[in-house]
Backbone bond lengths (Angstrom), bond angles and torsions (degrees), N, CA, C in turn:
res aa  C-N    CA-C-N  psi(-1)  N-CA   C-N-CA  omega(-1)  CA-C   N-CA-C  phi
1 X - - - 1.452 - - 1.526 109.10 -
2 X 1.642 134.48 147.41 1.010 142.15 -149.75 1.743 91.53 -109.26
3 X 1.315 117.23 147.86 1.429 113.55 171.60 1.475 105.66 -107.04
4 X 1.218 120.88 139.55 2.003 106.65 -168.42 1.603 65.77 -122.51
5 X 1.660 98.75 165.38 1.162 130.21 -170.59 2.008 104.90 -164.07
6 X 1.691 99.57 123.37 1.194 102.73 177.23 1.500 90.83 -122.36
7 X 1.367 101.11 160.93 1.857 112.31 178.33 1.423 100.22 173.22
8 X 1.268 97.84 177.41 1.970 109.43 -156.74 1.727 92.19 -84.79
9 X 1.229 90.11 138.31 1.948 102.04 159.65 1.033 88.18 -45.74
10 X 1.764 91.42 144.10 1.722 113.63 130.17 1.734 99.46 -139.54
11 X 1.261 95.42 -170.05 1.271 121.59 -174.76 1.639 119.53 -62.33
12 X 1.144 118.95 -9.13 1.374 147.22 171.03 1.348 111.76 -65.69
13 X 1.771 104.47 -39.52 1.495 104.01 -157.72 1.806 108.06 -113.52
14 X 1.477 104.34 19.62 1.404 125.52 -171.61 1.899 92.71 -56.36
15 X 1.415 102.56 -74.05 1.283 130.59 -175.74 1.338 117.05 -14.15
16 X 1.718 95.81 -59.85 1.699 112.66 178.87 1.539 112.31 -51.35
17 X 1.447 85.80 -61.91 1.883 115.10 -171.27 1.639 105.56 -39.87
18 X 1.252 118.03 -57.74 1.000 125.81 173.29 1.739 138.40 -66.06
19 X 1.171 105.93 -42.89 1.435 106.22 162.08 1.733 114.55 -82.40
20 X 1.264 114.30 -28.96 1.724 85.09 133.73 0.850 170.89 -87.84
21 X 1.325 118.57 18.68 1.249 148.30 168.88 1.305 112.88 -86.43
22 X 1.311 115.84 -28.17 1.316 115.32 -165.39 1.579 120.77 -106.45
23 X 1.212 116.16 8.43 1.261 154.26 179.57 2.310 107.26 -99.08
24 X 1.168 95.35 5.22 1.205 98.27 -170.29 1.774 103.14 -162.25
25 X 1.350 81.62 101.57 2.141 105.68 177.08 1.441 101.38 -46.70
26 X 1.333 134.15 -35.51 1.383 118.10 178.42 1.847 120.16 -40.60
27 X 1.634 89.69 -51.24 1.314 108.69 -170.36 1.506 123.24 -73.79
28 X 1.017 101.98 16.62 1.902 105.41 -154.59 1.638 101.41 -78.18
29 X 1.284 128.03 -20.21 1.163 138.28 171.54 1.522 108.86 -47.43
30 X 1.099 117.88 -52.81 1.358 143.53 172.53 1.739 126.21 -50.67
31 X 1.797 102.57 -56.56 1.506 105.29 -170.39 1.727 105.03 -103.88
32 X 1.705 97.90 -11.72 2.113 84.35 -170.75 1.806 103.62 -67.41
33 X 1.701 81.60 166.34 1.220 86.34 -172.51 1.661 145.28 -74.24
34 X 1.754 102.24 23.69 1.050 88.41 170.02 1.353 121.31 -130.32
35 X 1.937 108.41 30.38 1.600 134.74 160.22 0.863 103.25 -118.36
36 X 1.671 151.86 -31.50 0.930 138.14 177.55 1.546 136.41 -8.40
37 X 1.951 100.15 -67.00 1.212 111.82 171.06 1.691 104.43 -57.08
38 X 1.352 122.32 -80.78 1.164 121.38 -174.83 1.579 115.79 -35.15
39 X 1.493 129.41 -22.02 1.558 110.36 167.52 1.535 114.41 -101.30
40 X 1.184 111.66 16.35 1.532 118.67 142.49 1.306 144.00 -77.51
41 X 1.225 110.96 -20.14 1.403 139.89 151.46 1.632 120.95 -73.87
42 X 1.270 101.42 -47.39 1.932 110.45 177.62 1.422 94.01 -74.60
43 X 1.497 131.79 -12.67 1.603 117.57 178.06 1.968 97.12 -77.26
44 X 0.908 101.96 -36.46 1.301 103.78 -157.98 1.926 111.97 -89.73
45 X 0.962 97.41 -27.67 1.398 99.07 -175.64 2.093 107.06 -102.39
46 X 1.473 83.38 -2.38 2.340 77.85 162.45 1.089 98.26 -108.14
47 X 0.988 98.92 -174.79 1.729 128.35 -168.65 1.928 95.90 -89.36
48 X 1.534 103.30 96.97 1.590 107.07 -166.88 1.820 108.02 -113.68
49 X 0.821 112.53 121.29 1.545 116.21 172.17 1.622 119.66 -104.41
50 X 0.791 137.08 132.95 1.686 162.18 165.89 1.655 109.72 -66.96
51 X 1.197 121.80 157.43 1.209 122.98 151.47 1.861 117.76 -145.94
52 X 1.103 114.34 134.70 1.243 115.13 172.50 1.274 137.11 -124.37
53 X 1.630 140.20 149.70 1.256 122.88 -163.56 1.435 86.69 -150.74
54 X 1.512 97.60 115.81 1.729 114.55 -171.18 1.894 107.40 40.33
55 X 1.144 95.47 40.30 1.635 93.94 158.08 1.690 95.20 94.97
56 X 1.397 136.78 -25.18 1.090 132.53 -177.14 1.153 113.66 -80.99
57 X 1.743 124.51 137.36 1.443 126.28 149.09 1.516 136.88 -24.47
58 X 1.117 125.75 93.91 1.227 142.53 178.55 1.505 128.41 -70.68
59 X 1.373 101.48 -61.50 1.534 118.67 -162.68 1.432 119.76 162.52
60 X 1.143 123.16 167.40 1.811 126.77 -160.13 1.119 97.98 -157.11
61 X 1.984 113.39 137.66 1.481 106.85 162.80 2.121 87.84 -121.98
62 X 1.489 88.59 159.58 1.415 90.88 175.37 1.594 108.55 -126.38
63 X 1.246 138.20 135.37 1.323 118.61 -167.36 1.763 92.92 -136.86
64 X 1.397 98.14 160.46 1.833 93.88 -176.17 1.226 105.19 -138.49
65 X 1.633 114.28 131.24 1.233 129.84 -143.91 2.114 105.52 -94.50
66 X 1.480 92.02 138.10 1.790 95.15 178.31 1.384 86.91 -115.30
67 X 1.573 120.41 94.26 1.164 153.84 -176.42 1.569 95.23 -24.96
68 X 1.594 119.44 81.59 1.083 117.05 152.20 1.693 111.80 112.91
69 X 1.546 99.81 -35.21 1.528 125.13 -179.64 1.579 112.70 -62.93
70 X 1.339 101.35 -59.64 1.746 126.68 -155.25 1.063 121.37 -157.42
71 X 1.431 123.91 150.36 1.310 109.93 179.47 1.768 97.63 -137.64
72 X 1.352 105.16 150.82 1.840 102.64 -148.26 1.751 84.65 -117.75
73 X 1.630 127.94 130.46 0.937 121.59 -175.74 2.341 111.25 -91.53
74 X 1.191 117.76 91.26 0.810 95.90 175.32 1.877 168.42 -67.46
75 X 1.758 70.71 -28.40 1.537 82.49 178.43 1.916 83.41 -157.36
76 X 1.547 83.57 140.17 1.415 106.59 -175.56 1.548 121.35 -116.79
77 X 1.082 135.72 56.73 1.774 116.48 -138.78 1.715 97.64 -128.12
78 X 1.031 124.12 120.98 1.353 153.34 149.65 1.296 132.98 -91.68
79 X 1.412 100.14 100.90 1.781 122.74 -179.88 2.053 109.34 -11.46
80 X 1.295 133.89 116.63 1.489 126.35 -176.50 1.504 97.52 -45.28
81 X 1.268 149.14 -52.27 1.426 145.77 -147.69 1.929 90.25 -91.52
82 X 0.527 139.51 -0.19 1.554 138.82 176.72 1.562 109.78 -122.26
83 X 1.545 117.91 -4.71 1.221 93.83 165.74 1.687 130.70 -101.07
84 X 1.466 120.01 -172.92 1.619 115.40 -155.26 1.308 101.11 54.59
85 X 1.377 140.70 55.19 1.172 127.40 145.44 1.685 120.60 -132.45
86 X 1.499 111.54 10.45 1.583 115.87 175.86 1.321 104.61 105.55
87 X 1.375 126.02 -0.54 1.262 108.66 176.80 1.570 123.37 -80.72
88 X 1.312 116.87 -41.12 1.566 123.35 167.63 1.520 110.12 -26.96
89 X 1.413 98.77 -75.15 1.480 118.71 168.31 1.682 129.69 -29.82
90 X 1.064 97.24 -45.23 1.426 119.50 -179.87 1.746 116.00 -83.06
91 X 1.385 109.48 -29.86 1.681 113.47 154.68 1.328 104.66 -76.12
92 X 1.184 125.71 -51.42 1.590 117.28 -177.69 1.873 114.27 -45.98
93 X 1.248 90.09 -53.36 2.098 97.06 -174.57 1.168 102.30 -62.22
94 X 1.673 138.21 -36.90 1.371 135.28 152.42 0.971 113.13 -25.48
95 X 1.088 133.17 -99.91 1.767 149.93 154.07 1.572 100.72 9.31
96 X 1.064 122.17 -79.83 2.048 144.86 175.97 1.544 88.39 -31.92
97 X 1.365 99.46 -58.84 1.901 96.44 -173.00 1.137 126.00 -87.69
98 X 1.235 126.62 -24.70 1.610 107.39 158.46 1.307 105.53 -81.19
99 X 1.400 153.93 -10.62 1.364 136.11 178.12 1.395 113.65 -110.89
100 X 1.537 126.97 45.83 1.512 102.99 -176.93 1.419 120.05 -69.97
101 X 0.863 147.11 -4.44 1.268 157.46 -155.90 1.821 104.39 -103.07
102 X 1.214 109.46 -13.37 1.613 92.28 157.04 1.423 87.45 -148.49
103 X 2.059 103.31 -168.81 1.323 117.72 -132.97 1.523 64.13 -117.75
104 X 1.773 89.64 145.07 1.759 119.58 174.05 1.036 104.27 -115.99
105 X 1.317 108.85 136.18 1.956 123.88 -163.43 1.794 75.93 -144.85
106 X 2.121 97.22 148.92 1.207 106.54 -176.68 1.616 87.19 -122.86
107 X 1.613 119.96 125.18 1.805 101.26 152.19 1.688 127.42 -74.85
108 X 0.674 129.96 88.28 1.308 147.96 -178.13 1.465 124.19 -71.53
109 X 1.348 129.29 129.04 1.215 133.28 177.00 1.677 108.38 -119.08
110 X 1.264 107.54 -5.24 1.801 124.53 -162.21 1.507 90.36 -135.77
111 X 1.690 112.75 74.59 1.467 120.11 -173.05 1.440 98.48 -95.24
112 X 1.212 151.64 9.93 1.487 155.72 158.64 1.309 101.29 -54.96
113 X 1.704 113.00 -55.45 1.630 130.42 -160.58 1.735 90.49 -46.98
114 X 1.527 102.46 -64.95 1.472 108.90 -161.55 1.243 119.78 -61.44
115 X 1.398 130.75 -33.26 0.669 143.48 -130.41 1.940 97.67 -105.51
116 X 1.628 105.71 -46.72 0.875 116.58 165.49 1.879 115.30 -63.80
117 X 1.267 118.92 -32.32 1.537 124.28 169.40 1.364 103.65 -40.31
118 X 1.662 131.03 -63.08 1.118 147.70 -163.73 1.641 98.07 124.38
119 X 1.130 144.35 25.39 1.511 128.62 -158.89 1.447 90.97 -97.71
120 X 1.096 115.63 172.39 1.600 111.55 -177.62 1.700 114.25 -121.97
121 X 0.971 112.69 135.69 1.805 118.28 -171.37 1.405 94.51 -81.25
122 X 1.429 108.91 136.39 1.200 137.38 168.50 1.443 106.80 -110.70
123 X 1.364 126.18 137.52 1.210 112.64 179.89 1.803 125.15 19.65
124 X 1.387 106.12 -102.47 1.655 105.61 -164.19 1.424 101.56 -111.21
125 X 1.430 105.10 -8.73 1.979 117.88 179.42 1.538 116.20 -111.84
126 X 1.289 112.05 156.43 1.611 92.81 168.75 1.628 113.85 -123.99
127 X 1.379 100.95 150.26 1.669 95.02 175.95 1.391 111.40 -87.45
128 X 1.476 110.00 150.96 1.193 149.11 -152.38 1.525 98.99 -118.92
């Protein structure tokens, strides 16, 4: 049996985050070199979660906080060989549970994911 493990970024888990990301043209917005630095900083200063399965890199959601209001889900990304297996899901209900106290909106470009969750589209986001 696999042990999954979610918990808050740190600076430890830059490394992972990043060379997988960068291994995948979707993301290039993100790792080229002239955001790079700046989404090393946006890892660290949102509300960033990890995921692990027996110690291995999984997947990361990063969400960015409307101080108290909302919380905006930004990037959702789970390793291709780890996905369909509950992990997406399982950073998301993280998220639900440390923030009940305000409303979780996902920006989404991969509206199947949500949609298939049951979450409901709001305008151009969906709630969570």
């Amino acid at each position: 049996m696999k042990m999954n493990s979610i918990y808050t970024y740190s600076e430890a888990d830059e490394t992972d985050i990043l060379n997988t990301l960068k291994r995948d043209r979707n993301w290039d917005i993100l790792t080229n070199d002239a955001t790079i630095e700046k989404y090393k900083i946006a890892l660290k200063s949102s509300v960033t979660y990890v995921a692990r399965q027996d110690a291995v890199f999984c997947g990361f959601i990063r969400a960015i906080s409307d101080e108290g209001i909302a919380l905006y889900i930004s990037e959702l990304y789970v390793k291709e060989e780890h996905r369909n297996s509950g992990i997406g899901h399982a950073l998301i209900e993280r998220i639900k549970h440390d923030f009940q106290t305000v409303t979780v909106y996902a920006l989404s470009d991969e509206d199947t994911y949500y949609l298939k969750h049951g979450y409901r589209r709001i305008g151009s986001v969906f709630e969570i």
